[in-house]
C-alpha positions as CSV (number, residue, x, y, z in Angstrom):
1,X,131.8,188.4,85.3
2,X,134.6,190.6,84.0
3,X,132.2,192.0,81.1
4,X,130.3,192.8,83.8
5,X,133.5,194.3,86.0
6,X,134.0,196.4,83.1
7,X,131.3,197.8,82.6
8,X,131.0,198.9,86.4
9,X,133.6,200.7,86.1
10,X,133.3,202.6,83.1
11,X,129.9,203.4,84.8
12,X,131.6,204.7,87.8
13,X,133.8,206.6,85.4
14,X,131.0,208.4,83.7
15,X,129.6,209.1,87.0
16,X,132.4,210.6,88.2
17,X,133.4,212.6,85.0
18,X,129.2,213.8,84.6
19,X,129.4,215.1,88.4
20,X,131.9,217.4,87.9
21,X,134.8,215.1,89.5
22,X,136.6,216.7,86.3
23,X,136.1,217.9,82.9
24,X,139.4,217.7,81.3
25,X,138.0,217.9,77.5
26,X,137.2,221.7,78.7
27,X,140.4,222.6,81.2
28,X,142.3,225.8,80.2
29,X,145.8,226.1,80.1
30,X,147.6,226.8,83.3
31,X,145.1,225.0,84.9
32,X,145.8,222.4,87.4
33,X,143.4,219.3,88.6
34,X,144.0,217.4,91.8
35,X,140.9,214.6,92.8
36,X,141.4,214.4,96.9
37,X,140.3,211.4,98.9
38,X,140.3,213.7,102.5
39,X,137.1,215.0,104.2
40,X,134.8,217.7,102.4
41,X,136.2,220.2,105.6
42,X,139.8,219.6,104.6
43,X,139.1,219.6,100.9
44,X,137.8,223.3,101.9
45,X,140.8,224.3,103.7
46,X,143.2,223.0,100.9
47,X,141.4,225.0,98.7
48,X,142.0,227.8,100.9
49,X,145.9,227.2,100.5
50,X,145.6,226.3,96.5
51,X,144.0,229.6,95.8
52,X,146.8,231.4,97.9
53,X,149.0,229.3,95.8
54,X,147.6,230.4,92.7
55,X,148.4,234.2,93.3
56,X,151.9,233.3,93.0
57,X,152.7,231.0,90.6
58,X,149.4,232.0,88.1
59,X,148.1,228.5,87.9
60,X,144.6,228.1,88.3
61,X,143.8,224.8,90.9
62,X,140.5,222.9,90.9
63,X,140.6,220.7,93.5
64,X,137.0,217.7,93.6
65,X,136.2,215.0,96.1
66,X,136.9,212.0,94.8
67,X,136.0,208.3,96.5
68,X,136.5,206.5,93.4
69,X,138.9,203.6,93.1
70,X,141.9,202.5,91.2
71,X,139.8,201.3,88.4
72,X,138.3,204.9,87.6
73,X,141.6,206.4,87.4
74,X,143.4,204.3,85.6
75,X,139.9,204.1,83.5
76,X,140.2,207.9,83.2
77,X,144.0,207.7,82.0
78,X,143.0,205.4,79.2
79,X,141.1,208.4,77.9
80,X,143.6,211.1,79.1
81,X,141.5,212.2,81.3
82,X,143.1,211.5,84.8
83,X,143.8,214.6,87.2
84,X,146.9,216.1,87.3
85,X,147.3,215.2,91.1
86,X,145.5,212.5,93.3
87,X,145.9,214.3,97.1
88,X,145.5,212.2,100.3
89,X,144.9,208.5,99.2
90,X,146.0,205.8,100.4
91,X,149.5,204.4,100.2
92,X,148.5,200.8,99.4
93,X,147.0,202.0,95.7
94,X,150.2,203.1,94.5
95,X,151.4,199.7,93.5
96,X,148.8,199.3,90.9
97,X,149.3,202.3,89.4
98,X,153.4,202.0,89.7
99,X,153.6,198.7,87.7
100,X,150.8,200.4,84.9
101,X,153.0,203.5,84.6
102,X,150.8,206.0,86.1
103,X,152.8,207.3,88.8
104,X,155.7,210.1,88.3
105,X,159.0,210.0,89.7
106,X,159.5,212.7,92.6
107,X,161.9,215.2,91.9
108,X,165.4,215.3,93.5
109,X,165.7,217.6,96.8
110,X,161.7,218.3,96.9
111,X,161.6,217.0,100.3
112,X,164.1,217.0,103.0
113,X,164.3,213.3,103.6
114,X,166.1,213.6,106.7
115,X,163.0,214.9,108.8
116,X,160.5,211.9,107.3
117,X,159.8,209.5,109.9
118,X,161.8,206.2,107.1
119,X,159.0,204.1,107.0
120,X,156.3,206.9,105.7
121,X,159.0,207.3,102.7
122,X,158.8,203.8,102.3
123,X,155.0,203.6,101.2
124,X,156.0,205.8,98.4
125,X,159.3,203.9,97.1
126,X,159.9,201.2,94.9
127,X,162.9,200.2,94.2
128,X,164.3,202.5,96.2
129,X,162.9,205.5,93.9
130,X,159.9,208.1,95.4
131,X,156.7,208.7,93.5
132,X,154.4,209.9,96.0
133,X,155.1,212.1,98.9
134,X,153.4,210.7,102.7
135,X,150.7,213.6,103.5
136,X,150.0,211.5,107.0
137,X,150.5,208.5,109.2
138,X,148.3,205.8,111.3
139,X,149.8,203.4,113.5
140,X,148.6,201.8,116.6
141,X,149.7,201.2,120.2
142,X,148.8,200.6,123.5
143,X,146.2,202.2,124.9
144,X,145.8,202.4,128.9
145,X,143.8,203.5,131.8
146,X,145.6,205.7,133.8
147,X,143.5,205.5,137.2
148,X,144.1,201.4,137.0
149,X,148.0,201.1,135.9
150,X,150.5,202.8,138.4
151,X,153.4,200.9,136.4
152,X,153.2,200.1,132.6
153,X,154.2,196.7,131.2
154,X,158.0,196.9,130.0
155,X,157.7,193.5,128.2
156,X,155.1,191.6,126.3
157,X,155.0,188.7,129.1
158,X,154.6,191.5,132.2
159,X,151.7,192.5,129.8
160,X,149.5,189.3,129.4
161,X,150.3,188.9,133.3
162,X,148.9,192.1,134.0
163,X,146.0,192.1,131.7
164,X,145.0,188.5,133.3
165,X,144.1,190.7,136.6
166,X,143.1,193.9,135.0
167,X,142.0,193.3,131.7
168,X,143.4,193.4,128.2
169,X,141.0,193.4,125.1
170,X,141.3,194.6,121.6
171,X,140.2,193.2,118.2
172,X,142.3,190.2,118.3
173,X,141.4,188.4,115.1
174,X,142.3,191.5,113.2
175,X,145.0,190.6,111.3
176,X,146.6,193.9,111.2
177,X,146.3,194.0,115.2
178,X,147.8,190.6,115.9
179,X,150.9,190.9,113.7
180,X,153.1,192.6,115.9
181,X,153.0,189.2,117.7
182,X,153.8,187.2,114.6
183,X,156.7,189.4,113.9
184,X,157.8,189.4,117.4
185,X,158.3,186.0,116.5
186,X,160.4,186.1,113.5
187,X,157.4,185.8,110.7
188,X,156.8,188.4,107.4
189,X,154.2,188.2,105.1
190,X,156.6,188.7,102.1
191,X,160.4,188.7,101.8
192,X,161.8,192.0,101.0
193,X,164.6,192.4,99.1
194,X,166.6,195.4,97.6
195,X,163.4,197.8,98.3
196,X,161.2,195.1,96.5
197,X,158.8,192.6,98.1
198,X,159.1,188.7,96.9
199,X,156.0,188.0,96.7
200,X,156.8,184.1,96.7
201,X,158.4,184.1,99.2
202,X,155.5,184.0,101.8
203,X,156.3,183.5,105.9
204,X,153.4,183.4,107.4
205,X,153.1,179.6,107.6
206,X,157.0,179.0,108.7
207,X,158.3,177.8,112.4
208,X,158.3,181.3,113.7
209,X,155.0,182.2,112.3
210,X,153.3,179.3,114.1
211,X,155.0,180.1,117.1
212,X,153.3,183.7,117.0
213,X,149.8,181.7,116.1
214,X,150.3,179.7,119.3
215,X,150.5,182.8,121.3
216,X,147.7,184.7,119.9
217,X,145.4,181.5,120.4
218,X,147.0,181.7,123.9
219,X,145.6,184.3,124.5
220,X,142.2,183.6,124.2
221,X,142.1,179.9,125.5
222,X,144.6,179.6,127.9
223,X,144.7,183.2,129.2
224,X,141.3,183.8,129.1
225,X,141.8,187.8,128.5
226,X,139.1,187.8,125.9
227,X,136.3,185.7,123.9
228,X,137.3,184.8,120.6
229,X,134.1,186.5,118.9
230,X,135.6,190.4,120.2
231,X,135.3,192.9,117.9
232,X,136.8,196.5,117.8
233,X,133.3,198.0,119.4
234,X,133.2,195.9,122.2
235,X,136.5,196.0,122.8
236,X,136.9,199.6,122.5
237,X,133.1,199.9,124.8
238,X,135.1,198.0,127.7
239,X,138.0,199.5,127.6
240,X,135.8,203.2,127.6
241,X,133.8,202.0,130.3
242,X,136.4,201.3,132.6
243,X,136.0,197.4,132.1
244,X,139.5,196.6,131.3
245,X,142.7,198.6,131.7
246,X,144.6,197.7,128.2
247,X,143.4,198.0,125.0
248,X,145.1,198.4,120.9
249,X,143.8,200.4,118.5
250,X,145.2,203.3,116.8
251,X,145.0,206.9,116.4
252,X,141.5,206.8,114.9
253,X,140.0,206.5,118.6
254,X,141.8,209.3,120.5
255,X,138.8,211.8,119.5
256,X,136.3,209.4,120.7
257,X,137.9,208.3,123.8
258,X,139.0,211.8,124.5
259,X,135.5,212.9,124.2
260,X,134.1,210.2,127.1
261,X,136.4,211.8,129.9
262,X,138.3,208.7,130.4
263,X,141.5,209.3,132.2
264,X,144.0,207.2,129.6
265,X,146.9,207.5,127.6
266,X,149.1,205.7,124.9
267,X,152.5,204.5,124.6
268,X,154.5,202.5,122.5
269,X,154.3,198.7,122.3
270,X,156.7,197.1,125.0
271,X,159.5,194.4,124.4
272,X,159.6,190.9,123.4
273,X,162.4,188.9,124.4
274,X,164.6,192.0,124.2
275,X,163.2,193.7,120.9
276,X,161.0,196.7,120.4
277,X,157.3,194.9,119.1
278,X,156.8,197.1,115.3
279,X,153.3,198.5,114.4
280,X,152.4,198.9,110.9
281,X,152.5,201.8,109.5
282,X,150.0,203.2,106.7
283,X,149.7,206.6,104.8
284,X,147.6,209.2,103.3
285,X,149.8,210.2,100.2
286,X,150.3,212.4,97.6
287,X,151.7,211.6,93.7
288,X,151.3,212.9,90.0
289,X,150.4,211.8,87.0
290,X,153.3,211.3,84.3
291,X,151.2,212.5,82.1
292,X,150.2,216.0,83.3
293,X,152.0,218.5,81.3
294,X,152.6,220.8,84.5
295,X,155.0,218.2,86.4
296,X,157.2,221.3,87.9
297,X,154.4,223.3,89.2
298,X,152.3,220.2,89.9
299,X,155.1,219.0,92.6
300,X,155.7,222.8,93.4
301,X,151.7,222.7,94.4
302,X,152.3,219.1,96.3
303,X,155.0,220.7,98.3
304,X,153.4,224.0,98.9
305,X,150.2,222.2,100.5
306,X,152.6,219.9,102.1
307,X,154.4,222.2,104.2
308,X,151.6,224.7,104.8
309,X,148.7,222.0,105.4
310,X,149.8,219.3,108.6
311,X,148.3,222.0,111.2
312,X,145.0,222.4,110.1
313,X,144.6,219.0,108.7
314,X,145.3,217.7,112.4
315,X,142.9,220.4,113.7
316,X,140.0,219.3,111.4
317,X,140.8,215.5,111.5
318,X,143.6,214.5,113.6
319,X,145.6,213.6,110.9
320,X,148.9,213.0,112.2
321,X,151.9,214.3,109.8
322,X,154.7,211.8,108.7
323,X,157.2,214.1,110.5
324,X,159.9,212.3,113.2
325,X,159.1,214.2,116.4
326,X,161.8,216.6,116.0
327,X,160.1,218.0,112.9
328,X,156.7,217.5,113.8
329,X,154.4,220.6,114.4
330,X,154.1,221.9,117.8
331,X,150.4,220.5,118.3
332,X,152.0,217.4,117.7
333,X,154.8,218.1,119.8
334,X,152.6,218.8,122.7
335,X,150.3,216.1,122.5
336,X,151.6,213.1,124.4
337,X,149.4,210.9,122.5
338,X,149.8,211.9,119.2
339,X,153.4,212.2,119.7
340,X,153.3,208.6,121.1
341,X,152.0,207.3,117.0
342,X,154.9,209.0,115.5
343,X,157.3,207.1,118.3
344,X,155.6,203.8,116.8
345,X,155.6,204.6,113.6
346,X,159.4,204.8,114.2
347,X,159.4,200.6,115.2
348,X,156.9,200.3,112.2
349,X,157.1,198.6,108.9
350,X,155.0,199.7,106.3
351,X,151.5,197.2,105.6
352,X,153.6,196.4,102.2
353,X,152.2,198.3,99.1
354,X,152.1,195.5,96.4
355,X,148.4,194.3,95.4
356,X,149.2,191.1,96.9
357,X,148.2,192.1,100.0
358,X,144.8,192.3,99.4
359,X,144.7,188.4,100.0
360,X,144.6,189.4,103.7
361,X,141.4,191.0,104.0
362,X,139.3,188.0,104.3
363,X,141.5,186.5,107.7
364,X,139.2,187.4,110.2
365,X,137.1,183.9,110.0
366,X,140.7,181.8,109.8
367,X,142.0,184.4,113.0
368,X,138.3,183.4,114.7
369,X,138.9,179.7,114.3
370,X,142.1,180.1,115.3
371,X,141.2,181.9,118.7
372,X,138.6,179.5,119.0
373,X,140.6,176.6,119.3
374,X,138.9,175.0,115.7
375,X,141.9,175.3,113.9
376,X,145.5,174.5,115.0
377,X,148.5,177.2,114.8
378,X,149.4,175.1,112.3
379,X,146.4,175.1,110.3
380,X,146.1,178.7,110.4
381,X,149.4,179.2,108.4
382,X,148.1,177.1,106.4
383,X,144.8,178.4,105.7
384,X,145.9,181.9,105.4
385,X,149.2,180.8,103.0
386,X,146.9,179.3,100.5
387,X,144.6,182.5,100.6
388,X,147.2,184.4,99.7
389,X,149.0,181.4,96.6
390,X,145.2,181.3,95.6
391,X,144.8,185.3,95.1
392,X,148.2,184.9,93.1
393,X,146.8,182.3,90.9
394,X,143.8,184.3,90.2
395,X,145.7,187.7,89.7
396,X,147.3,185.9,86.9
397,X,144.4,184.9,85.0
């Protein structure tokens, strides 16, 4: 199996290299190579702000789609032949490629911390150092109809009350979804201490974490808001249709929802038992490669699209910057519901960035039992604590 892993991926190297991803055997000097993970109609437009770039500073910038993984860059860095600059991947990559060395530290005073909405910086630390820079945000909240609720739900309880009459649905056996809950309640999925996650120290099978289990089961068998097969469609379908008056999700669904002519809106989770309920919080990000022999002008490039690219990105895509409302742009700034993400994203904790965390992906089916009243809160933590100690294991063969 892994001979077969490897060669995949030095398959999806050679792919990648032969169809012009990059040919750094033939780059000339002052030339700059960035592989970016965004949309071909973005990729055009930072092209467009690279090339005005380039008139100033005399580097020439080649920017190519890239939807590779981790395994065909760090593939690629085995043979030196890596960009100089991944643009607009994911946040949750970074660990990998931190604990192989692949990541460059970010200059002192590039960025003004101060206008960074904290936890966007923090998908780019470790340790409490920066080697990326946050390009974007996605959150989630609560999405509602506006012609059904007169007066939103201050806490979580006022919620479920309110959704038992006028109906509450989202994706509950998302994982990501239902975690607010779980935290709500006092659980983590790993301990985090001075900037570094323990991943050994696992709470998602403790007192509080079964507490949170009990209520998201709650909600299916005793409160009867939804069936315990929903899925994001359905969920989304009802709440479009004008089926059910409360729905999660996150900034991915204003463009659809905006373009049915439902009269809705978005605000921030509400309390429980006195606390602001957290989001997570993921990122589109930026970093360098230490081993790019243009590391000034390469974060001098980073910043430059940075700063000049949040507008049009949110044009194109929606993207929403990692700006605190302050410093957001003004489309941001007057757009209720976009604004309404980066006011999450301020209760947010970052989806932690260590590989770990890919343990999680397969906790739909425990979440379904769990909903469905197979499996006991108890159960659950159980189920999904050994998913993750068994990932561990495996990691470390």
């Amino acid at each position: 199996m892994k001979k077969f892993c490897k060669l995949i991926t030095a398959l999806l190297v050679f792919m990648i290299f032969s169809t012009g991803c990059t040919d750094i055997a033939g780059r000339h000097n002052k030339e700059i190579i960035i592989w970016s993970h965004f949309t071909d109609p973005e990729i055009t437009q930072l092209r467009v702000l690279a090339d005005k770039w380039s008139k100033t500073s005399g580097y020439k910038v080649i920017i190519h789609s890239d939807k590779g993984d981790n395994r065909a860059y760090i593939e690629a860095s085995y043979r030196n032949m890596e960009p100089d600059i991944e643009f607009g991947v994911s946040h949750d990559r970074m660990e990998k490629l931190h604990s192989e060395n692949l990541l460059a530290k970010v200059p002192d005073n590039l960025i003004d911390k101060n206008k960074y909405i904290p936890s966007a910086l923090e998908t780019v630390s470790f340790g409490n150092k920066m080697y990326g820079i946050p390009l974007s945000i996605e959150t989630y909240g609560l999405y509602y109809n506006k012609n059904k609720v007169k007066n939103l739900p201050k806490t979580w309880q006022e919620l479920i009350s309110m959704g038992q009459k006028q109906g509450f649905q989202y994706d509950i056996n998302n994982f990501y979804l239902s975690f607010p809950i779980l935290d709500a309640n006092g659980a983590y999925i790993f301990k985090k201490e001075d900037g570094k996650y323990n991943v050994k120290d696992i709470g998602l099978n403790n007192e509080s974490a079964i507490k949170g289990y009990s209520m998201i089961q709650d909600m299916v068998q005793k409160y009867k808001l939804m069936p315990e097969n929903i899925d994001s469609i359905t969920a989304r379908n009802n709440f479009k249709n004008g089926k059910t008056s409360f729905y999660i999700s996150g900034s991915w669904d204003l463009q659809e929802l905006d373009e049915s002519g439902l009269n809705y809106s978005v605000v921030p989770f509400p309390k429980y038992n006195g606390k602001q309920m957290m989001s997570f919080v993921t990122a589109q990000v930026a970093y360098v490669s230490p081993k790019s022999e243009y590391q000034s002008e390469d974060w001098s490039l980073i910043k430059y699209l940075t700063d000049n690219s949040s507008e049009p990105l949110f044009k194109i895509t929606g993207r929403i910057p990692p700006f605190k409302v302050d410093y957001n742009i003004k489309e941001v700034k007057n757009d209720e519901k976009a604004k309404t993400f980066v006011r999450q994203s301020e209760y947010g904790e970052i989806l932690p960035n260590v590989t770990e965390i890919q343990a999680l992906q397969n906790t739909n089916k425990i979440m379904m039992d769990l909903t469905s009243g197979k499996i006991t809160p108890k159960e659950c933590g159980q189920k999904i604590e050994k998913d993750i100690l068994d990932f561990i294991a495996k990691e470390k063969q």
